[in-house]
One Martini backbone bead per residue (centre of mass of N, CA, C, O) as a GRO file, in nm:
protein
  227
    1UNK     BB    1  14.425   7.424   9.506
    2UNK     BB    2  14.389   7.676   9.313
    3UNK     BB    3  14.399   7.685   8.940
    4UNK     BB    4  14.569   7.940   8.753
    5UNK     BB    5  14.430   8.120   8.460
    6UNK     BB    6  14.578   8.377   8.207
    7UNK     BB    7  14.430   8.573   7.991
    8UNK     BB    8  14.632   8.715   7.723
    9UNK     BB    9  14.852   8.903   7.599
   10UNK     BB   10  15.160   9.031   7.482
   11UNK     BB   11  15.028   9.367   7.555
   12UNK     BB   12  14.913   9.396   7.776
   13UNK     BB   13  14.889   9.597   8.052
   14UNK     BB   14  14.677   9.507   8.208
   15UNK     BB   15  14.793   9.219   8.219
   16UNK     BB   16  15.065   9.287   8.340
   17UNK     BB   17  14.935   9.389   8.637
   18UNK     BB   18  14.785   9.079   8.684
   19UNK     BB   19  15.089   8.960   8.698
   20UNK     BB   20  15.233   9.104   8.902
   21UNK     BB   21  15.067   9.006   9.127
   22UNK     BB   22  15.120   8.786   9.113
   23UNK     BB   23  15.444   8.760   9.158
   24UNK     BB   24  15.456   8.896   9.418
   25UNK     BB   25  15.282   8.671   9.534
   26UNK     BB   26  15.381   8.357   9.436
   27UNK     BB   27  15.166   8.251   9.247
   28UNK     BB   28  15.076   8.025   9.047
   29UNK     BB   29  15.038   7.983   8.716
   30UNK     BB   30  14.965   8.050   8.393
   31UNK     BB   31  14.953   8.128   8.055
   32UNK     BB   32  14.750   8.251   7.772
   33UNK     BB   33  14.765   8.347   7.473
   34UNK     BB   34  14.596   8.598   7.247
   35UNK     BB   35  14.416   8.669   6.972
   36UNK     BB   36  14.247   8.964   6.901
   37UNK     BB   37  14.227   8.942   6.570
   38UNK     BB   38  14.097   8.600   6.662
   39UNK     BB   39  13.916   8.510   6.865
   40UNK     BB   40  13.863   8.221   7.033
   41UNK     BB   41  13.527   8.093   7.109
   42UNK     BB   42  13.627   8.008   7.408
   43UNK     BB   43  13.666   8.323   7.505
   44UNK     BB   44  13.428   8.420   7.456
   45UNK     BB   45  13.230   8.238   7.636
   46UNK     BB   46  13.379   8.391   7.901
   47UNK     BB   47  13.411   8.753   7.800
   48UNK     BB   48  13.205   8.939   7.811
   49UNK     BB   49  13.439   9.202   7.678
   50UNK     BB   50  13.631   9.054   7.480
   51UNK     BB   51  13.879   9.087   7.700
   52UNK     BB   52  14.138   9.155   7.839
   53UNK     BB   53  14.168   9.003   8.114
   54UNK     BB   54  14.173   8.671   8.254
   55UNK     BB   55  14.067   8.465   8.539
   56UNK     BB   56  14.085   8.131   8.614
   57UNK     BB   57  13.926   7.956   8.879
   58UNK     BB   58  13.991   7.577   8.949
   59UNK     BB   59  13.892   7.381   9.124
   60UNK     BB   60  13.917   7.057   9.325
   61UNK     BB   61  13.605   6.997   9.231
   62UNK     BB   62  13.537   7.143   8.943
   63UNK     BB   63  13.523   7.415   8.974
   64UNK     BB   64  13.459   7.779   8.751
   65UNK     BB   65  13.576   8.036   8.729
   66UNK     BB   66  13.582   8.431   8.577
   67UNK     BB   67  13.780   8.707   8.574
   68UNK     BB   68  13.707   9.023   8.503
   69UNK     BB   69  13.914   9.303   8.482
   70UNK     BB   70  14.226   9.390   8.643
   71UNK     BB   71  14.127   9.486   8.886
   72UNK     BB   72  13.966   9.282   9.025
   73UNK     BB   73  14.182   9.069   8.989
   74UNK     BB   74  14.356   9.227   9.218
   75UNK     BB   75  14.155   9.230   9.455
   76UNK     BB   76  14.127   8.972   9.466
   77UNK     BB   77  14.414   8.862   9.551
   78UNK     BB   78  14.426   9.024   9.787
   79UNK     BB   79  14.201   8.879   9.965
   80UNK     BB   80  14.345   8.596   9.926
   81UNK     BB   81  14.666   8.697   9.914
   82UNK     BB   82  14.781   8.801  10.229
   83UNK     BB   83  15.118   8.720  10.244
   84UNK     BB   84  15.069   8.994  10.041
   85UNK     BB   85  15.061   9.332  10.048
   86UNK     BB   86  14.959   9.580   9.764
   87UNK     BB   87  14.823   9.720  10.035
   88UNK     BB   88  14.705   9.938  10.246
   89UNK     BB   89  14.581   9.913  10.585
   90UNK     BB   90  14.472  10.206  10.544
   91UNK     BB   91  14.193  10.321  10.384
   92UNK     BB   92  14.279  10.591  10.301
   93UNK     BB   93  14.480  10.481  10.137
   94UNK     BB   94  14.336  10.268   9.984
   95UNK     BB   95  14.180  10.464   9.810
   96UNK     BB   96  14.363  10.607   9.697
   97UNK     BB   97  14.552  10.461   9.536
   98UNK     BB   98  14.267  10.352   9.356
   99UNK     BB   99  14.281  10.643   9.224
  100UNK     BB  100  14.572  10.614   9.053
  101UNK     BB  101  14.477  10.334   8.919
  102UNK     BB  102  14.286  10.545   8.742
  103UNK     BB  103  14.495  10.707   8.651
  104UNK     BB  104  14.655  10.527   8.500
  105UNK     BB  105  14.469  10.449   8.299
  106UNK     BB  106  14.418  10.673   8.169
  107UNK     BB  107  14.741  10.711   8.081
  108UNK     BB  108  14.642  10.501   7.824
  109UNK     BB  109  14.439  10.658   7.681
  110UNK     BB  110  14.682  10.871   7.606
  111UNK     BB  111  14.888  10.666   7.495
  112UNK     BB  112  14.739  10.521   7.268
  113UNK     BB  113  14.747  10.812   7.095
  114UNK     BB  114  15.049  10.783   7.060
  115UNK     BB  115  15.135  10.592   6.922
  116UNK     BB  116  14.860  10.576   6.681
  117UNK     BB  117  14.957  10.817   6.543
  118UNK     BB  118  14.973  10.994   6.228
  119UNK     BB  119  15.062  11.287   6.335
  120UNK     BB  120  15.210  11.560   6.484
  121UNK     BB  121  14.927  11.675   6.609
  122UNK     BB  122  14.852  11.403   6.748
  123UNK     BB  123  15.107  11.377   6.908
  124UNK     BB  124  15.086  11.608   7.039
  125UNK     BB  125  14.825  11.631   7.230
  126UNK     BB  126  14.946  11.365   7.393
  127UNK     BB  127  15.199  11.449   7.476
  128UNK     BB  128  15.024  11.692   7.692
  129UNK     BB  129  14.888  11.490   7.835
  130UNK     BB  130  15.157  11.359   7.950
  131UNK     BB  131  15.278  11.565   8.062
  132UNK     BB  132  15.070  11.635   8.288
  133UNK     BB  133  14.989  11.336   8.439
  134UNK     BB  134  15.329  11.343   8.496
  135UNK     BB  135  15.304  11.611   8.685
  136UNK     BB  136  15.056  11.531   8.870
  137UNK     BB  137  15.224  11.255   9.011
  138UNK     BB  138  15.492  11.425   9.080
  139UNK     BB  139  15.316  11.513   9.345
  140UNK     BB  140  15.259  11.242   9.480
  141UNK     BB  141  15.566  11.122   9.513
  142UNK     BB  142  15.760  11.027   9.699
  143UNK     BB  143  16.107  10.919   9.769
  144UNK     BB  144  16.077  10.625   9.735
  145UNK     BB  145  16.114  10.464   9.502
  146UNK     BB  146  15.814  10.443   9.496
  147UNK     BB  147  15.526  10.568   9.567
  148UNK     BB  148  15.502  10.511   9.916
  149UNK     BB  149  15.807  10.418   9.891
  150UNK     BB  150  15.968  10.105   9.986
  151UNK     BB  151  15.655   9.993   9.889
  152UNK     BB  152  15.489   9.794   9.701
  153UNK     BB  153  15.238   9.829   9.467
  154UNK     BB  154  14.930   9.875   9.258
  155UNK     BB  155  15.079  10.153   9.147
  156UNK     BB  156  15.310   9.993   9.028
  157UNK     BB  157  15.156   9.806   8.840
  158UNK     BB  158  15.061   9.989   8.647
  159UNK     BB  159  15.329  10.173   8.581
  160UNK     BB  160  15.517   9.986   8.474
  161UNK     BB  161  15.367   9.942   8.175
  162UNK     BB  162  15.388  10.257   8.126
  163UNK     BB  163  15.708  10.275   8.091
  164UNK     BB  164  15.781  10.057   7.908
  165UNK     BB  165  15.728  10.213   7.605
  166UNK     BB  166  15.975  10.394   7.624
  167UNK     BB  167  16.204  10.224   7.600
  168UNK     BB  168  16.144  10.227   7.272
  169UNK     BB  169  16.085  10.548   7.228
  170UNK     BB  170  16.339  10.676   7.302
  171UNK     BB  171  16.469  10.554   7.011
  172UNK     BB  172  16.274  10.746   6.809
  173UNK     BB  173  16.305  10.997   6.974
  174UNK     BB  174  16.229  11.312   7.072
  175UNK     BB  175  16.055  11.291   7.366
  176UNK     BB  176  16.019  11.498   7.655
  177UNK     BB  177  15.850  11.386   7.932
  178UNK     BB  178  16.021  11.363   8.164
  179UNK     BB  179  16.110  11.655   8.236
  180UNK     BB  180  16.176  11.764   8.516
  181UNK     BB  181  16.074  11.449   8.684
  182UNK     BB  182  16.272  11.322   8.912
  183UNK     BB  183  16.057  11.137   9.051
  184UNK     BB  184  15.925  10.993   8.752
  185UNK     BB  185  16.274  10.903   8.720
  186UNK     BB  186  16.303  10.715   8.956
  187UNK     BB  187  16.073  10.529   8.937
  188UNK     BB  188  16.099  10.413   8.654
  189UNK     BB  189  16.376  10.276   8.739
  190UNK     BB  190  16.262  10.091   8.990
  191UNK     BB  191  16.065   9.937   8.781
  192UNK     BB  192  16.240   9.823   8.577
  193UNK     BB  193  16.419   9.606   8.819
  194UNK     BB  194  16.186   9.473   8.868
  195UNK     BB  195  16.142   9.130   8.840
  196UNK     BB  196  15.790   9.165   8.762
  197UNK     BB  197  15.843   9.337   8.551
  198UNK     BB  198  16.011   9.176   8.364
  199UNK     BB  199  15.837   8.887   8.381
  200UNK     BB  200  15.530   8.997   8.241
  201UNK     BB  201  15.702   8.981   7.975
  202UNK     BB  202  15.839   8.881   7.690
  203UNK     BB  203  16.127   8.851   7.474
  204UNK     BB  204  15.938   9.016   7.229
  205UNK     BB  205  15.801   9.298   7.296
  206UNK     BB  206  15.962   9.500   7.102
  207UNK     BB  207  15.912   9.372   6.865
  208UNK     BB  208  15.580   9.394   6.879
  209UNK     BB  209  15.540   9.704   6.928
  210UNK     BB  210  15.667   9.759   6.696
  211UNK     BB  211  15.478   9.632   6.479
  212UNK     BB  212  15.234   9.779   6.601
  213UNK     BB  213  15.371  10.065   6.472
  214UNK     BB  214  15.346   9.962   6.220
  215UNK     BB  215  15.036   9.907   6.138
  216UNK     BB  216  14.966  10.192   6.258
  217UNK     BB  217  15.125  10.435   6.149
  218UNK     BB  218  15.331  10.568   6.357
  219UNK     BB  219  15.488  10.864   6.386
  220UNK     BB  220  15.734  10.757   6.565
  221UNK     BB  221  15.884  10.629   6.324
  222UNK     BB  222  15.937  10.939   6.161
  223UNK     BB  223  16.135  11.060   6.401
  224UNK     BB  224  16.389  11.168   6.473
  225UNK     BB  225  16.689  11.067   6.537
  226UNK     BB  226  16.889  10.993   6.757
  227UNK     BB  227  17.168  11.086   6.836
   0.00000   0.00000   0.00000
């Protein structure tokens, strides 16, 4: 049996993904967390885009490949680990999916500009982008739990570790993103309470995240504190 280890950092969504995706299929893995801001030299020399996530797959026989960049490793996975399938398995709906699970990344993007803003223009900005992208989706959204009914998949992969940064923001001020948004407040909820999603980082998460928006002087520590 092949020997995985995920090379992750603390905070990285991507990674967070391609945790879910092992977690959900039952697969045993290693985890090895890496400082981004000091990278290595193992590191570098198996990640040809110098980022996480990455999985190293060691055979039994000590050949040892390597897949860069979350969505390969997670179709790795799919193809690979098929006794859970966290794709449909009509062509035309898992194309859809993969679809959304790009569109997630999109509003990763727009995330990240949303925690580094330093002012208050540019969190507006950010803000009416992610209220789109979440519009946008909540349109696409069945009656749940998940996005395509009863079955998790890898659009909930994606989406479970976006939702997680707003547990520690709706703390920090008055953000009203997901106002109206009745099934995309709904899906929140049951990706929060998914053991794979909750066991994907660290107990130390939120401490982390703070310290990172404490570093990059993020506007959201400066927002009216919430009554």
């Amino acid at each position: 049996m092949s020997k995985l280890t995920l090379i992750s950092h603390h905070l990285c969504p991507y990674v967070q993904r391609a945790a879910i995706a092992l977690l959900e299929k039952g697969v045993p893995f290693e985890r090895i967390n890496i400082d981004l801001a000091d990278k290595p030299d193992w590191f570098l020399k198996i990640s040809p885009l110098g980022k996480v996530p990455l999985l190293r797959i060691q055979e039994d026989d000590g050949c040892e490949e390597v897949l860069f960049e979350s969505s390969v490793i997670c179709e790795y996975l799919e193809e690979t680990q098929a006794s859970v399938a966290l794709h449909p398995a009509d062509a035309l709906t898992r194309a859809r999916h993969r679809g959304w699970m790009e569109f997630g990344s999109s509003a990763l993007s727009d995330l990240w500009g949303y925690e580094t803003a330093q002012d208050t223009t540019q969190l507006e900005a950010k803000h009416k982008a992610l209220v789109a992208k979440f519009t946008t989706i909540e349109g696409a959204l069945s009656d749940g739990p998940y996005f395509a009914g009863a079955r998790f998949s890898l659009v909930d992969a994606v989406f479970g570790p976006i939702f997680r940064y707003f547990d520690l923001f709706d703390t920090l001020g008055d953000s009203p993103i997901f106002d109206g948004l009745e099934r995309v407040k709904r899906w929140r909820k049951a990706l929060s309470e998914r053991a794979s999603v909750q066991n994907c980082v660290g107990e130390d998460y939120t401490q982390r995240l703070m310290e990172f928006l404490e570093k990059h002087n993020s506007v959201l520590l400066r927002l009216p504190a919430v009554a």
